[in-house]
Phi, psi and omega in degrees: 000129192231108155323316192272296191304345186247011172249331164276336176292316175327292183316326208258331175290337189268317162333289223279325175273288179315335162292291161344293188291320174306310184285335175284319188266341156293284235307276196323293191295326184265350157306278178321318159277041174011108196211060207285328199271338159301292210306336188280318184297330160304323161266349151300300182266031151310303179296347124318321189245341172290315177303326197286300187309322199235357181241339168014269172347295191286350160289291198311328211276313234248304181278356177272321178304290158002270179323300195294339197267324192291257208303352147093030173293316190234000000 
């Protein structure tokens, strides 16, 4: 039983409906105050927080690879 893998699976499943509802609930307020020119930059970076959020693994993989190339690791 690995403790830390079944506390991040928790996390990223429960992540992934709370981002959704947070963005849906931006969208909607800045709609409602017709605020067009935030709501489009709210939706780029939405679009951003959804790919990190539901790809996470393919993130993790990608930023580590980064670090290792900066730092000269790998």
């Amino acid at each position: 039983m690995n403790f830390g893998q079944n506390i991040l699976n928790i996390v990223a499943e429960n992540a992934q409906a709370l981002v959704i509802v947070g963005l849906l609930i931006g969208g909607v307020l800045l709609a409602i105050k017709r605020k067009f020119a935030m709501l489009v930059g709210f939706a780029g970076v939405s679009l951003v927080a959804v790919g990190i959020v539901f790809n996470y693994n393919a993130v993790k993989d990608l930023l580590l690879k980064l670090f290792n190339q900066i730092i000269g690791m790998g």
